[in-house]
mmCIF file of the N, C-alpha and C atoms, coordinates in Angstrom:
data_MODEL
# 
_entry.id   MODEL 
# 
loop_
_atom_site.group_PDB 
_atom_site.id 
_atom_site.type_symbol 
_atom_site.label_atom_id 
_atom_site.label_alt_id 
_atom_site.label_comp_id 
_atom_site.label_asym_id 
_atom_site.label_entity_id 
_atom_site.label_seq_id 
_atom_site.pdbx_PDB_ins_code 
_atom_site.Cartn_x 
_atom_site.Cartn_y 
_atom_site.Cartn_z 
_atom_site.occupancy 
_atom_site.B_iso_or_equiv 
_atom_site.pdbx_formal_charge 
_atom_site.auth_seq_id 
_atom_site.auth_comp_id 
_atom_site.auth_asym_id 
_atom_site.auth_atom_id 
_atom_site.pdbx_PDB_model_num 
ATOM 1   N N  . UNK A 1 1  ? -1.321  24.864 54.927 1.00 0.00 ? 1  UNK A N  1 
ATOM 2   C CA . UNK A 1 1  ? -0.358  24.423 55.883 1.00 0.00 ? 1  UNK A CA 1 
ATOM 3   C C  . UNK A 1 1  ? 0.641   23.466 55.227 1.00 0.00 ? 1  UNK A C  1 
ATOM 4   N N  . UNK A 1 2  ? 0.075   22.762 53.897 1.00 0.00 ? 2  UNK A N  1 
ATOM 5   C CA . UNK A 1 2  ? 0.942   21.141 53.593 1.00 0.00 ? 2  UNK A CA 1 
ATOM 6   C C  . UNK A 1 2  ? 1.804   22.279 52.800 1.00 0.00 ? 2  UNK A C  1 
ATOM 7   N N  . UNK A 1 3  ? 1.504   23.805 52.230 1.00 0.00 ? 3  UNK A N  1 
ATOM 8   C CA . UNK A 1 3  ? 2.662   24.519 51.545 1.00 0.00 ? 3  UNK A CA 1 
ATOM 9   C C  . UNK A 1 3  ? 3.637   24.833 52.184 1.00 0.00 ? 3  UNK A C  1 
ATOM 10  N N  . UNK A 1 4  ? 3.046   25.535 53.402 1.00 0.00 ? 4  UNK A N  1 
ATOM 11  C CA . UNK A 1 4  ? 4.200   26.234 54.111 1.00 0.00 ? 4  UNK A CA 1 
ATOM 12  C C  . UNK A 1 4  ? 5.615   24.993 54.743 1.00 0.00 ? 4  UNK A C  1 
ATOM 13  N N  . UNK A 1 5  ? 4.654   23.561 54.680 1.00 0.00 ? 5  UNK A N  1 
ATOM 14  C CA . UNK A 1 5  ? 5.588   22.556 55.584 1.00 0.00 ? 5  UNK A CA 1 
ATOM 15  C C  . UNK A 1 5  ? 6.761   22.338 54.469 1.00 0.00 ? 5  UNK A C  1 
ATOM 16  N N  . UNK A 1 6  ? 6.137   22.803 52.838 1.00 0.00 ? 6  UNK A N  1 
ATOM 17  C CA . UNK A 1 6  ? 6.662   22.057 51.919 1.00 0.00 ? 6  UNK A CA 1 
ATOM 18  C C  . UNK A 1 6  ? 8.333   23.145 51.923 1.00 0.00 ? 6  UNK A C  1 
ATOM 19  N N  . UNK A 1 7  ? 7.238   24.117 51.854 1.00 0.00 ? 7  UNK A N  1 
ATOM 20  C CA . UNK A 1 7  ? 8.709   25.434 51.929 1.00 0.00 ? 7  UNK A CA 1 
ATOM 21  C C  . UNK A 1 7  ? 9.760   25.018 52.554 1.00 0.00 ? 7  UNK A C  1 
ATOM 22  N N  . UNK A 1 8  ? 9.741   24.830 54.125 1.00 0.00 ? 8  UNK A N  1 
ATOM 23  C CA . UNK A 1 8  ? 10.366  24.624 54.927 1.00 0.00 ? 8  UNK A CA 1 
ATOM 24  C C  . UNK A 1 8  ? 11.702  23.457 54.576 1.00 0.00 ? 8  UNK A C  1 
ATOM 25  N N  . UNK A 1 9  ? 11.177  22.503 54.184 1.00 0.00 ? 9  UNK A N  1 
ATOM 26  C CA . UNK A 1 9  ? 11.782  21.056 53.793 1.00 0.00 ? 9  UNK A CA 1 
ATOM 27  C C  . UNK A 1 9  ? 12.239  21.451 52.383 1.00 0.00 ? 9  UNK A C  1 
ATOM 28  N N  . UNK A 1 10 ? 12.274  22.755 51.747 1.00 0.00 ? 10 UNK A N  1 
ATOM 29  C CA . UNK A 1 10 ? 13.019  23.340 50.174 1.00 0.00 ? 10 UNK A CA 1 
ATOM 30  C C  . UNK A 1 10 ? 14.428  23.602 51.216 1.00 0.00 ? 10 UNK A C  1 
ATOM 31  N N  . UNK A 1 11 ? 14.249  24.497 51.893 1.00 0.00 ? 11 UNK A N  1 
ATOM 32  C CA . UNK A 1 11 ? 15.065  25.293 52.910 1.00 0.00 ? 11 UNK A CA 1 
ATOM 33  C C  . UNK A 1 11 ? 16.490  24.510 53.547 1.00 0.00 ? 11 UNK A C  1 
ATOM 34  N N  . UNK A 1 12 ? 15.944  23.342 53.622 1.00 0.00 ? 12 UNK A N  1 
ATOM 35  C CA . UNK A 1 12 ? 16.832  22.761 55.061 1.00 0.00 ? 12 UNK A CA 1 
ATOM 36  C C  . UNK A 1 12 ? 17.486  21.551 54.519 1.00 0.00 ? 12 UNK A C  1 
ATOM 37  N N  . UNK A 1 13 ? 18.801  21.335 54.270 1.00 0.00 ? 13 UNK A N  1 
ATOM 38  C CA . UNK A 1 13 ? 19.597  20.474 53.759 1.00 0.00 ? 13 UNK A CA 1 
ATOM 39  C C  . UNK A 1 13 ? 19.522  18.835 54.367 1.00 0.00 ? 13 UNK A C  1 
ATOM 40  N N  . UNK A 1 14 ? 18.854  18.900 55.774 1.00 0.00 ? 14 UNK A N  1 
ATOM 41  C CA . UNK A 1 14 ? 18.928  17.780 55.906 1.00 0.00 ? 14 UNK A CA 1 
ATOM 42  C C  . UNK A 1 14 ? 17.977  16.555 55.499 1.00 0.00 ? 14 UNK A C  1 
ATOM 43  N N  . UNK A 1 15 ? 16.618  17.276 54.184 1.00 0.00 ? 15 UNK A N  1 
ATOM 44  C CA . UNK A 1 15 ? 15.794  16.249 53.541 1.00 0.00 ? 15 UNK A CA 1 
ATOM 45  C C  . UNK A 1 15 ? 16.384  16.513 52.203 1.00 0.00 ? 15 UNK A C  1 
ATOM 46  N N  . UNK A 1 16 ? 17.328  16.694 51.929 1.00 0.00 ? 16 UNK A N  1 
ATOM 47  C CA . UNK A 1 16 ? 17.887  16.327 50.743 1.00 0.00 ? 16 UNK A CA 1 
ATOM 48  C C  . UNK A 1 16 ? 17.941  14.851 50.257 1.00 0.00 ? 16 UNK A C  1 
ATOM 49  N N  . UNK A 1 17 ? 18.164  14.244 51.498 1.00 0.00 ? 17 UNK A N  1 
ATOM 50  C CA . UNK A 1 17 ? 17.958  12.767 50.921 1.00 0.00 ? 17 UNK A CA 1 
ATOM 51  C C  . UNK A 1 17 ? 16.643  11.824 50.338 1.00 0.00 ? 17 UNK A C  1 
ATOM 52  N N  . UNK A 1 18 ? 15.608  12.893 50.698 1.00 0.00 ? 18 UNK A N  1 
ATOM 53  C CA . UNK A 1 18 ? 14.279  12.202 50.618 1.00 0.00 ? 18 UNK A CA 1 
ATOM 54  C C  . UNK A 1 18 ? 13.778  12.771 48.728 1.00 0.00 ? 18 UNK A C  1 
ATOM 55  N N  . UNK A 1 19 ? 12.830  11.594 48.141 1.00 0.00 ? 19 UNK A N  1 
ATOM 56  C CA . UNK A 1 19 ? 12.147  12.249 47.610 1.00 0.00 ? 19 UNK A CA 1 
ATOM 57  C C  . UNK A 1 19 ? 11.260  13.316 47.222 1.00 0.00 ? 19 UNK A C  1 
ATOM 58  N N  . UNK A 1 20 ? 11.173  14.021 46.198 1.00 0.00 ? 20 UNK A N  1 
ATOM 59  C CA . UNK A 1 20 ? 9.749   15.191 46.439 1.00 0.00 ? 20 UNK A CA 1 
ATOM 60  C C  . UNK A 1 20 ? 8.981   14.741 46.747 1.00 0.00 ? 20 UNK A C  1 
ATOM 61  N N  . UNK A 1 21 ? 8.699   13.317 46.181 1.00 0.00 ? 21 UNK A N  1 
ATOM 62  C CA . UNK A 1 21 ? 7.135   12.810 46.402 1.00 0.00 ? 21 UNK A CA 1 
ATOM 63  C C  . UNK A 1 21 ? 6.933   12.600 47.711 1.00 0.00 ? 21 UNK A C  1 
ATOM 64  N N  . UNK A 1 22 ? 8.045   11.887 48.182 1.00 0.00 ? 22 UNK A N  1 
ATOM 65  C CA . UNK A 1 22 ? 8.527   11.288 49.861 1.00 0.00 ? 22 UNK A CA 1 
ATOM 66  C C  . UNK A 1 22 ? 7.448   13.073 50.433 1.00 0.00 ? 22 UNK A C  1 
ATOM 67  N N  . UNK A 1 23 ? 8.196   13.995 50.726 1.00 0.00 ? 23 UNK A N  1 
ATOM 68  C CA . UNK A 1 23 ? 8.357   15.208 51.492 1.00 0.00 ? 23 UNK A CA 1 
ATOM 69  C C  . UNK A 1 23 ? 7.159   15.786 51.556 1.00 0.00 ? 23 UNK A C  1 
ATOM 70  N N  . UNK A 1 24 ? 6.507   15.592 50.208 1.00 0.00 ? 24 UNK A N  1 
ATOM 71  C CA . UNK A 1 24 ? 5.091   16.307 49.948 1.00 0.00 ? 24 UNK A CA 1 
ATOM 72  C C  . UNK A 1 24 ? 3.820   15.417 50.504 1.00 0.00 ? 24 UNK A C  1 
ATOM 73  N N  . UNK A 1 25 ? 4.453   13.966 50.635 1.00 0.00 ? 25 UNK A N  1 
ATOM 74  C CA . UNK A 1 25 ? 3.117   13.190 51.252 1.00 0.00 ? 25 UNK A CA 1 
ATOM 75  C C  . UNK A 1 25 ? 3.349   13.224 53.026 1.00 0.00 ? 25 UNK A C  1 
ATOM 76  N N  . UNK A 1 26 ? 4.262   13.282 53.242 1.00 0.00 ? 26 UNK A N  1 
ATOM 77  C CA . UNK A 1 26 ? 4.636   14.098 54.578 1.00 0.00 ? 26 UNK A CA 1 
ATOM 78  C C  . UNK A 1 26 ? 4.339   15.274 55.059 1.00 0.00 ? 26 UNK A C  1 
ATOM 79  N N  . UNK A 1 27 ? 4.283   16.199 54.193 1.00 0.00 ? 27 UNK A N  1 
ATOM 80  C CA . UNK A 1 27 ? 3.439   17.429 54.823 1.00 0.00 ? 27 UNK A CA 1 
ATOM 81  C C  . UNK A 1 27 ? 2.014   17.531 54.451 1.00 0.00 ? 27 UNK A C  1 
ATOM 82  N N  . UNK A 1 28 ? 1.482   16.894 53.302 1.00 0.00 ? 28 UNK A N  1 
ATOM 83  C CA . UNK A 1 28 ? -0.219  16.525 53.631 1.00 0.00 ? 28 UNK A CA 1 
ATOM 84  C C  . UNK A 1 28 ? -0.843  16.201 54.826 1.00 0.00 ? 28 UNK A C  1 
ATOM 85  N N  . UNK A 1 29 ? 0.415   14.754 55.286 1.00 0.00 ? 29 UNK A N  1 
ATOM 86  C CA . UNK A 1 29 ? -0.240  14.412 56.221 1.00 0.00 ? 29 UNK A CA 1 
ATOM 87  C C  . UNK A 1 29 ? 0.367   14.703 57.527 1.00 0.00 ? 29 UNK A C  1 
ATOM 88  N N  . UNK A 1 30 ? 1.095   15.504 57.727 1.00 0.00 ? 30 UNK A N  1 
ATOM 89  C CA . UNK A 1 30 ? 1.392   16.583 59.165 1.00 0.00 ? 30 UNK A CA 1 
ATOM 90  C C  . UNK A 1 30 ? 0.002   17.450 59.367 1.00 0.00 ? 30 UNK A C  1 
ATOM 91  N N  . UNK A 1 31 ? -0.095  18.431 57.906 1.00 0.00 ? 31 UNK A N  1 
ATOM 92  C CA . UNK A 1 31 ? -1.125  19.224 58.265 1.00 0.00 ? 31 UNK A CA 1 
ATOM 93  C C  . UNK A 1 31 ? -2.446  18.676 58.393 1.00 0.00 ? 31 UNK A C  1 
ATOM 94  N N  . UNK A 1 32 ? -2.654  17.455 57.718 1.00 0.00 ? 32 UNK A N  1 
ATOM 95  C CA . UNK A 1 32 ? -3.868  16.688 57.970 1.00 0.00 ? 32 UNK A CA 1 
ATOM 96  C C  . UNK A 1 32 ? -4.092  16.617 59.999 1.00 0.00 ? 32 UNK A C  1 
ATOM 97  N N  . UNK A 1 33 ? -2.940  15.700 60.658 1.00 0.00 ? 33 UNK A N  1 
ATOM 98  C CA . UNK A 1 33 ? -2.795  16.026 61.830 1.00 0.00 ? 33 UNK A CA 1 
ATOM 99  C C  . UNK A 1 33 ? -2.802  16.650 62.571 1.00 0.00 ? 33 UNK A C  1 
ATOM 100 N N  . UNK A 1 34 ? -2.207  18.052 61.887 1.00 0.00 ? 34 UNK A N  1 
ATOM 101 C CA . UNK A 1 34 ? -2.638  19.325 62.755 1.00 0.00 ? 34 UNK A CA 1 
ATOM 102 C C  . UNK A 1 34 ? -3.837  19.694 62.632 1.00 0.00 ? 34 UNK A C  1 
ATOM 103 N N  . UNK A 1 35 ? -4.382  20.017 61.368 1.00 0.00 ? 35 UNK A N  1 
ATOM 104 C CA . UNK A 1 35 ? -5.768  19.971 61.562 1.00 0.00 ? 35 UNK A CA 1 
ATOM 105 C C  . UNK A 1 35 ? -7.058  19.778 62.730 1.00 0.00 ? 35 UNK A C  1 
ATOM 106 N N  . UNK A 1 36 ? -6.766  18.197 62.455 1.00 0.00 ? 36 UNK A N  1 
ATOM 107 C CA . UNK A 1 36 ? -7.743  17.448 63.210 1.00 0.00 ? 36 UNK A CA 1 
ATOM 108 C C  . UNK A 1 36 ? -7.319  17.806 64.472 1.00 0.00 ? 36 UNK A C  1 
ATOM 109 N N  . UNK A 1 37 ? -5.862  17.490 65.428 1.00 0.00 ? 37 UNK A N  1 
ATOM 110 C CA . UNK A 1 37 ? -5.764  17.918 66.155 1.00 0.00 ? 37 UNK A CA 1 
ATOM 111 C C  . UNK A 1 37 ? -6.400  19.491 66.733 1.00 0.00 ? 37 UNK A C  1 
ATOM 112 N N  . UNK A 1 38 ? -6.467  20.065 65.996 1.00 0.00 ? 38 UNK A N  1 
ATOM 113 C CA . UNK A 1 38 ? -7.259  21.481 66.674 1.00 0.00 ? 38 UNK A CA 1 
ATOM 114 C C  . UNK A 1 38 ? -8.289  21.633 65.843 1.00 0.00 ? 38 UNK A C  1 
ATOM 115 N N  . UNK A 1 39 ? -9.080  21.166 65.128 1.00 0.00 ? 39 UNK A N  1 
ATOM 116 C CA . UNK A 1 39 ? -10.319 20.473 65.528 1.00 0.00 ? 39 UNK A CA 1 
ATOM 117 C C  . UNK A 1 39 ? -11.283 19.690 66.273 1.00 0.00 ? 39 UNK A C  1 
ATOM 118 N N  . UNK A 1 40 ? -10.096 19.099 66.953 1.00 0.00 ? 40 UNK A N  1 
ATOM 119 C CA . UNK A 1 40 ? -10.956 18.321 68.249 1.00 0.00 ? 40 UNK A CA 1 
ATOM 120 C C  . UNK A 1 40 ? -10.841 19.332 69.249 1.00 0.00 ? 40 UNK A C  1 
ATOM 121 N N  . UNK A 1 41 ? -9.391  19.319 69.905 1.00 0.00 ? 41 UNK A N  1 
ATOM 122 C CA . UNK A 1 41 ? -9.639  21.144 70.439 1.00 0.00 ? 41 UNK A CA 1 
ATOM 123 C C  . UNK A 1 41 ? -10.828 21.858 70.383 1.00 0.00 ? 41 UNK A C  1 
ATOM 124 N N  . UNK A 1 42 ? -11.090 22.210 69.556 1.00 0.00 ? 42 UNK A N  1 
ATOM 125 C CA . UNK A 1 42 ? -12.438 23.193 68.777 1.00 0.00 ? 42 UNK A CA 1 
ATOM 126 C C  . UNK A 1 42 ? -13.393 22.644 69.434 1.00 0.00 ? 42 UNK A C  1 
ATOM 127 N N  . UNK A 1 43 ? -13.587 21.592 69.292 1.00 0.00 ? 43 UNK A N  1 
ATOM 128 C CA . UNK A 1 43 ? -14.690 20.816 69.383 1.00 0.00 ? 43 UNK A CA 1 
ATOM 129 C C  . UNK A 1 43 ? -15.337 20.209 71.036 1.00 0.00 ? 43 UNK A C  1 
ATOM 130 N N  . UNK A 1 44 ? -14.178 20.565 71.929 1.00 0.00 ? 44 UNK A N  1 
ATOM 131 C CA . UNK A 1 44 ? -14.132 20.166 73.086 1.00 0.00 ? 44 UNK A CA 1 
ATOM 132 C C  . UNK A 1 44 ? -14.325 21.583 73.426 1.00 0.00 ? 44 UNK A C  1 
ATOM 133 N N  . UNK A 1 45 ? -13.739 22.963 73.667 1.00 0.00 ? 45 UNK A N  1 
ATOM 134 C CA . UNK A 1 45 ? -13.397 24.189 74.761 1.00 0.00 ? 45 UNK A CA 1 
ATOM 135 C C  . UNK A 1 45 ? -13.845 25.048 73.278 1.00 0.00 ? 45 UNK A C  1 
ATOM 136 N N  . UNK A 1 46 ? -14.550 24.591 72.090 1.00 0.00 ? 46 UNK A N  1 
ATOM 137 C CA . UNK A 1 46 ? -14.688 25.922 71.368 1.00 0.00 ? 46 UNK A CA 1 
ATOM 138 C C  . UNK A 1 46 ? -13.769 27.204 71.154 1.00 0.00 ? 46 UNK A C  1 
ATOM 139 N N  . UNK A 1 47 ? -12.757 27.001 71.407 1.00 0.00 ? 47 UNK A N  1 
ATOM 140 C CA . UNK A 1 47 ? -11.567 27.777 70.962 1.00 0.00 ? 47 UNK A CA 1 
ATOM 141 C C  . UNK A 1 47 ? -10.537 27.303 70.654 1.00 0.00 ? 47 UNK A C  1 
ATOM 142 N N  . UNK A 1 48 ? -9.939  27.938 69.437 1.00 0.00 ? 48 UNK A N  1 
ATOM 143 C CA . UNK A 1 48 ? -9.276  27.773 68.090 1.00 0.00 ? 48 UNK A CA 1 
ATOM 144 C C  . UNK A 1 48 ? -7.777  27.500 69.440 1.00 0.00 ? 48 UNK A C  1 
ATOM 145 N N  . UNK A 1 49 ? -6.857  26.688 68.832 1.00 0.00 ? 49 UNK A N  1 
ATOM 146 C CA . UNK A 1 49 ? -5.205  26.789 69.996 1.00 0.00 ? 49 UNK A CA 1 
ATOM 147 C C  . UNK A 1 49 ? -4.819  28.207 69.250 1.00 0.00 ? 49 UNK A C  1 
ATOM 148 N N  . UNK A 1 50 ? -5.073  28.544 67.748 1.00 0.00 ? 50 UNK A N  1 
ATOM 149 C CA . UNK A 1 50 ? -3.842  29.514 67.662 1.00 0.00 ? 50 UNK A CA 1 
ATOM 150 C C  . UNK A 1 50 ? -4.400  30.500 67.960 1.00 0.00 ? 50 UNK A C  1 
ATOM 151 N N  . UNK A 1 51 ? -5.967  31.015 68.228 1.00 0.00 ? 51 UNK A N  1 
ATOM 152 C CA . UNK A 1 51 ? -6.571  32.377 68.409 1.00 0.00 ? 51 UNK A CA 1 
ATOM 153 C C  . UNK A 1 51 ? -6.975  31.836 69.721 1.00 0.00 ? 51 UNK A C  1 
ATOM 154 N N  . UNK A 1 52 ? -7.020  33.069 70.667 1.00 0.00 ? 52 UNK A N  1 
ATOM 155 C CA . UNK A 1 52 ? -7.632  32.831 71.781 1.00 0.00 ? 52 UNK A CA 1 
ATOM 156 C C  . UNK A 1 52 ? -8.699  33.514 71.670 1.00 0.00 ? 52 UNK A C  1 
ATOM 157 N N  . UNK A 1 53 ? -9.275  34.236 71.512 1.00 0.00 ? 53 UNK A N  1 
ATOM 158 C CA . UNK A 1 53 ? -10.763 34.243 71.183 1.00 0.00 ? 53 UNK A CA 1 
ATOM 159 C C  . UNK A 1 53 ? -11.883 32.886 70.796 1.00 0.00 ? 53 UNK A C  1 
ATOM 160 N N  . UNK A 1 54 ? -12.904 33.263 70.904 1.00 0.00 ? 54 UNK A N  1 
ATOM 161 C CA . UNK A 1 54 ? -13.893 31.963 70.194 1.00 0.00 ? 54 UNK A CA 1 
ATOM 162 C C  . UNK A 1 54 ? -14.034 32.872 68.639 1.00 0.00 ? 54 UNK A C  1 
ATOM 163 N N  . UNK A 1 55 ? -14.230 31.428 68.079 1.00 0.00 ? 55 UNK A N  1 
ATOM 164 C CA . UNK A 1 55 ? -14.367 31.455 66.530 1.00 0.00 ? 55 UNK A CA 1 
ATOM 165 C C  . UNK A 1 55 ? -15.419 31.821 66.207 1.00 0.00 ? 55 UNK A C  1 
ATOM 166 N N  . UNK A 1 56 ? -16.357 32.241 67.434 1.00 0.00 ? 56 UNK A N  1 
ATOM 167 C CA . UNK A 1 56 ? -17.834 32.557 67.063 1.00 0.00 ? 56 UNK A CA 1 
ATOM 168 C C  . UNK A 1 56 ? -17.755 33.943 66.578 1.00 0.00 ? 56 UNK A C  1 
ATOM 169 N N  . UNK A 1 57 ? -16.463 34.376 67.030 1.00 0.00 ? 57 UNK A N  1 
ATOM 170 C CA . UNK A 1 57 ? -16.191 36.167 66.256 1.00 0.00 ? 57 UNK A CA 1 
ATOM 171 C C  . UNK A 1 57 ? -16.175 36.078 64.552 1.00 0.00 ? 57 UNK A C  1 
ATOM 172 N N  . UNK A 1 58 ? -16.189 34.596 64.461 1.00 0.00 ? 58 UNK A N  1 
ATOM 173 C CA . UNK A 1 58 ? -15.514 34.877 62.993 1.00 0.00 ? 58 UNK A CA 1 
ATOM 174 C C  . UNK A 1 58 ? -17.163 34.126 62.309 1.00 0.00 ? 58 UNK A C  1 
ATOM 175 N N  . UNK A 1 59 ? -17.971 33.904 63.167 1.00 0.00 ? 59 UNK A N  1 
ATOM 176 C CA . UNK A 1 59 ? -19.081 33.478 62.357 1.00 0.00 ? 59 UNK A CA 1 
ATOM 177 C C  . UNK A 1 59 ? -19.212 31.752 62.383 1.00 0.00 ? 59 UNK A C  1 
ATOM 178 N N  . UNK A 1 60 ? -18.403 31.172 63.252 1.00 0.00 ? 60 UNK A N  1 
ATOM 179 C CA . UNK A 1 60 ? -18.399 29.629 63.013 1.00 0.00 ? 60 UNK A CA 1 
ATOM 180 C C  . UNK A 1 60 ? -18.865 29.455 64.468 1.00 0.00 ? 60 UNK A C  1 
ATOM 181 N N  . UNK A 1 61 ? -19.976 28.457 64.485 1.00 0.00 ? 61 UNK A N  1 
ATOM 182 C CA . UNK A 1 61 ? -20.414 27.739 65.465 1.00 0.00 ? 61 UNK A CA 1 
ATOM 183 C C  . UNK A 1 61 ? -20.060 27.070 65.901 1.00 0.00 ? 61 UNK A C  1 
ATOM 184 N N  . UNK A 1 62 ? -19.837 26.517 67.634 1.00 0.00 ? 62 UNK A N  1 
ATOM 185 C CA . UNK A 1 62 ? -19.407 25.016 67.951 1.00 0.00 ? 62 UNK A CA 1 
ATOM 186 C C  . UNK A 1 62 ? -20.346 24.116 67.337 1.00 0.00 ? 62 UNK A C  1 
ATOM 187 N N  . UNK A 1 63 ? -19.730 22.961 66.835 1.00 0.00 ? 63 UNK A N  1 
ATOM 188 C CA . UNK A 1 63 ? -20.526 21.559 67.162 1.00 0.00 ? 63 UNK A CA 1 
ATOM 189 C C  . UNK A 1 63 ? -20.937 21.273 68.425 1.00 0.00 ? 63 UNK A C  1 
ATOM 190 N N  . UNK A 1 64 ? -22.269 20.637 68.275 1.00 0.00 ? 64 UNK A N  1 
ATOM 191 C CA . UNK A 1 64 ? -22.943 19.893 69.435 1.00 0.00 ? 64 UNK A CA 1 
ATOM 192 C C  . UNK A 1 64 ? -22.711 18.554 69.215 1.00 0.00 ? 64 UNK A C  1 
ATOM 193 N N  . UNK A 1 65 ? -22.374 17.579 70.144 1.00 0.00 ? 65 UNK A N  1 
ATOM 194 C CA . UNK A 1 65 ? -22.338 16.016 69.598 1.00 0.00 ? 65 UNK A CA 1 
ATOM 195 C C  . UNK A 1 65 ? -23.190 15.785 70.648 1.00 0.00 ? 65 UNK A C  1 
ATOM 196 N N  . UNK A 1 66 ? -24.454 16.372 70.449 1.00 0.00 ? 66 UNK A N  1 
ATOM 197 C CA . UNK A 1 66 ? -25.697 15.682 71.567 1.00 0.00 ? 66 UNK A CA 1 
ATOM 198 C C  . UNK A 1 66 ? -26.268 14.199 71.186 1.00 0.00 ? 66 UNK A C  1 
# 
């Protein structure tokens, strides 16, 4: 995900002003955020936001936080 954010910000003239280093620790930590964000998701209703199916098709179990 921190590639595809990186692509994006190659693309678009208006982070021209920023560093590489700047841009790339910015999309670590976007996708870090997204992540977790639909990991907790996951973790609450057991289904993925971008698949609507359960992930149990794919072999991954919910967590229990008993």
């Amino acid at each position: 995900m921190a590639f595809q954010l990186s692509k994006f910000v190659l693309n678009d003239s208006r982070f021209l002003s920023y560093r590489p280093s700047q841009l790339a620790a910015c999309s670590v930590l976007i996708a870090i955020n997204i992540f977790k964000r639909d990991e907790e998701e996951y973790q609450k209703t057991g289904v993925f936001s971008g698949y609507q199916g359960s992930l149990e098709d794919f072999g991954f179990e919910p967590l229990h936080n008993d």
